[in-house]
N, C-alpha and C positions, 0 to 999 in steps of 0.2 A: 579458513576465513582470512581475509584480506586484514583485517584489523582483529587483533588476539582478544580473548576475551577479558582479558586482564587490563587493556586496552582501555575497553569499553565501559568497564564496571569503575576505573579507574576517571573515565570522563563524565558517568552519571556521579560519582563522590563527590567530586573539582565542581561541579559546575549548579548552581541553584535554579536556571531553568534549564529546558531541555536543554541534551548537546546537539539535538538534530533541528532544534527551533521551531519544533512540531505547535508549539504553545505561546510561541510569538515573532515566527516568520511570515509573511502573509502570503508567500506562493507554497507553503506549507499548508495553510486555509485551504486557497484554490483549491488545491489538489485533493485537500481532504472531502473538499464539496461536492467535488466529480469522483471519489470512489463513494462516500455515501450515497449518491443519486445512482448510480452503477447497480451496486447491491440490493437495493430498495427495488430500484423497477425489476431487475433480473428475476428478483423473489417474485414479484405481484403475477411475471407472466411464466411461473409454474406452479404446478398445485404443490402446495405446502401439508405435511400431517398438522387436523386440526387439535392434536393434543398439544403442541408445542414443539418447535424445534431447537435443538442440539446446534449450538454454533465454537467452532475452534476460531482462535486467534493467532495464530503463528506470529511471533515476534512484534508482540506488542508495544516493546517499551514503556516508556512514563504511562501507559495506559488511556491516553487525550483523545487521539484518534477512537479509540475503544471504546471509550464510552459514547460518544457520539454516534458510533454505528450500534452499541446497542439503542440507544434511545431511540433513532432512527427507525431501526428495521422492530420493536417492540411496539410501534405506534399503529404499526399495519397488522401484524400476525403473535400470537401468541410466544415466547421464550422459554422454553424447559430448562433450559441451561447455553452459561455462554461462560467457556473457558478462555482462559489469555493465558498465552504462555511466552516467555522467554529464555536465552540462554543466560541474560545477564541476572545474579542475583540484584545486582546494585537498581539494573532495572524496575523489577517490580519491589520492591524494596519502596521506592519511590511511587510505581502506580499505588501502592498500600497505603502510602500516605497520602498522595494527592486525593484518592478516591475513598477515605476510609468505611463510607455507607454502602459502598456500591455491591450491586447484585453479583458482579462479575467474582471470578472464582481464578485470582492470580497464583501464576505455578512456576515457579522455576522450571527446567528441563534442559535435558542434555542436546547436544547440536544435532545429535541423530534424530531426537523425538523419543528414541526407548523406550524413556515415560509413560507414552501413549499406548503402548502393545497391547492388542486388544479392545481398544476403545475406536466407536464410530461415529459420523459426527453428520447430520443433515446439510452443513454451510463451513466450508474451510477457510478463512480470509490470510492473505498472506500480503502485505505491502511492504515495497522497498527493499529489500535485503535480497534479494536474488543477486544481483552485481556483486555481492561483499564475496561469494562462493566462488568458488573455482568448477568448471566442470566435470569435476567427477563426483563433487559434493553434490549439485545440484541433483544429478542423475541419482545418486543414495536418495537424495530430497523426496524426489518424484515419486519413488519407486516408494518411499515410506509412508506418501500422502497414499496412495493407489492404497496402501489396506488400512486408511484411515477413513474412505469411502464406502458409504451407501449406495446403494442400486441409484437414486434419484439426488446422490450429494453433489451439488453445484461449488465449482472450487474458483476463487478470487484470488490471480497474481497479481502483482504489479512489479514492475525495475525497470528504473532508468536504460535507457535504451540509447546508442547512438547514431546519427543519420548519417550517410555515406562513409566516408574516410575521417571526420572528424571525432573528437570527445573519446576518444577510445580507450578512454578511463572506464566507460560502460559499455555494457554488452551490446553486439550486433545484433538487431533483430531478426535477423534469419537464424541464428545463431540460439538466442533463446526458443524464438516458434520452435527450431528442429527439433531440440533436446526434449522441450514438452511436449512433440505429436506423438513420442514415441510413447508416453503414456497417458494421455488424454487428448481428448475432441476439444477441439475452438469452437466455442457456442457466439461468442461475439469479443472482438477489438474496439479498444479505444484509448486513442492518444491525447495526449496531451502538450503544447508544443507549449514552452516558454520563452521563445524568442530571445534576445538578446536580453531581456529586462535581468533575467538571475546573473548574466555576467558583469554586464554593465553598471546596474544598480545594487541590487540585492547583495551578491559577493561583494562589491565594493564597501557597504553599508557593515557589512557581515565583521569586517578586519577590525572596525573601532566599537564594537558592540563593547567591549570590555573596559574603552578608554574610560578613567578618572573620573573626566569633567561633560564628558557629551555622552558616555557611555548606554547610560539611561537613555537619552532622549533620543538615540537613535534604533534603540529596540523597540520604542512605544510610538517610533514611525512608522514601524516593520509590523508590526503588527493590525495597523490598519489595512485592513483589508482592503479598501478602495485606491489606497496608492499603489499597490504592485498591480491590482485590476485594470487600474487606468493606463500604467506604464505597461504593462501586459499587452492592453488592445494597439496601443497605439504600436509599438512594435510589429506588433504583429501583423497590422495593417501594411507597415509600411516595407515589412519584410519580404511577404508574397515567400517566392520559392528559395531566396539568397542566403536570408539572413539564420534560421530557426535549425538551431544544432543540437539542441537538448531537449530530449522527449521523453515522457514519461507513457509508457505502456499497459494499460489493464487489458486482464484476459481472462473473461470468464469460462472456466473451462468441465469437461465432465470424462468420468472415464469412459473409456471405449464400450460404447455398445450398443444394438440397436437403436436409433432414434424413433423418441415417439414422437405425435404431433407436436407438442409442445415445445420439448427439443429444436423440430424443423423450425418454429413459428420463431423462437430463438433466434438461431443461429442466419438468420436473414436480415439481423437487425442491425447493423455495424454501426457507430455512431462517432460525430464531430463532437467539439468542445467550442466551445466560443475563443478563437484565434485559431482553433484546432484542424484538421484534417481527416478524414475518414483513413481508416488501413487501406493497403493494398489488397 
């Protein structure tokens, strides 16, 4: 990992909200509103068991995101269980407390997954942390999710992703796609572009979050969700092909193996984001 665990556990300790600003960044929102709408339709357009389905959470953190996509995806289809798991103890440590009624079932686990041997799961979710891996973890990753799969389990990536020569703090997207066709099918892409608004504003915003005296009031800016929307669009608008260097990538994916109709009706469906772009 990119950042040690010791790291990590050491930043959810130090810090009273998120470190990742999942809970009061606003293109943290965004984004959260385009993998809940992702997951929710993907589910409606394949048959689900009507006893209930079995959901993983891979690296859940504070648990915000988490709960949101269970409420989300419980309001359309029945939930037998929804695990969250992370590497950080300091992490759910924290989902525990934030969430302490919730249905979810917070687990520690190791970077391998080990944990998990043995257990399968109808719906995989995994956001953001593909970048933090180096490629030989990921490919262990993949390789661990494939016997974490059911014949009909639908798997949700997401990682930042870089466009051409730029940002090459994250991954190429040729680069991610390669590593995961070698063990699952692309049922559908969707990007997310954030234009200049995260560097320009948002990171700018980001450095005095902690200050003194403005500290406060510039995280309860960030958190409205219609000021990064607003600066979002208009970016975006006015960026066309030039400006938009940072993308965030979801991929709904399945293991290799015949396609049924469903599948087909799938994997036809590629979709834009509002500022967005369809994949290649």
């Amino acid at each position: 990992m990119r950042r040690s665990l010791d790291e990590i556990n050491s930043q959810y300790d130090a810090a009273s909200t998120d470190p990742w600003g999942v809970d009061w960044r606003g293109t943290m929102a965004m984004r959260n509103r385009c993998y809940i709408k992702t997951v929710v339709k993907a589910l409606k357009q394949t048959d689900r068991t009507r006893a209930g389905i079995e959901v993983l959470d891979i690296g859940c953190g504070s648990g915000i995101l988490t709960e949101q996509l269970f409420r989300s995806i419980s309001q359309s289809q029945p939930v037998k269980r929804f695990l969250a798991v992370d590497v950080s103890s300091s992490a759910i440590s924290r989902a525990k407390s934030l969430h302490p009624h919730s249905k979810i079932d917070y687990r520690t686990v190791t970077d391998n997954l080990a944990d998990l041997d043995g257990e399968t799961f109808d719906v995989i979710l995994g956001f953001e942390f593909l970048a933090y891996l180096g490629s030989e973890d990921r490919q262990m990753l993949f390789e661990r999710l494939q016997s974490l799969c059911r014949p009909s389990t639908l798997l949700f990536l997401s990682s930042n992703v870089c466009v051409g020569d730029s940002d090459r703090v994250y991954l190429a997207t040729e680069q991610l796609e390669g590593e995961i066709a070698q063990d699952f099918a692309c049922l559908r892409r969707r990007d997310i572009f954030m234009s200049y608004y995260v560097d320009l504003f948002e990171q700018r915003f980001m450095r005095w979050q902690h200050h003194p005296y403005f500290g406060g009031l510039i995280r309860w800016v960030l958190t409205k969700r219609s000021i990064p929307a607003l600066f979002h669009s208009v970016t975006s608008a006015l960026s066309r092909d030039r400006w938009p260097r940072r993308r965030n990538r979801t991929l709904v994916l399945k293991c290799h193996a015949p396609q049924t109709a469903s599948m087909v009706q799938l994997a036809g469906r590629d979709e834009t984001t509002p500022g967005g772009k369809s994949a290649a």
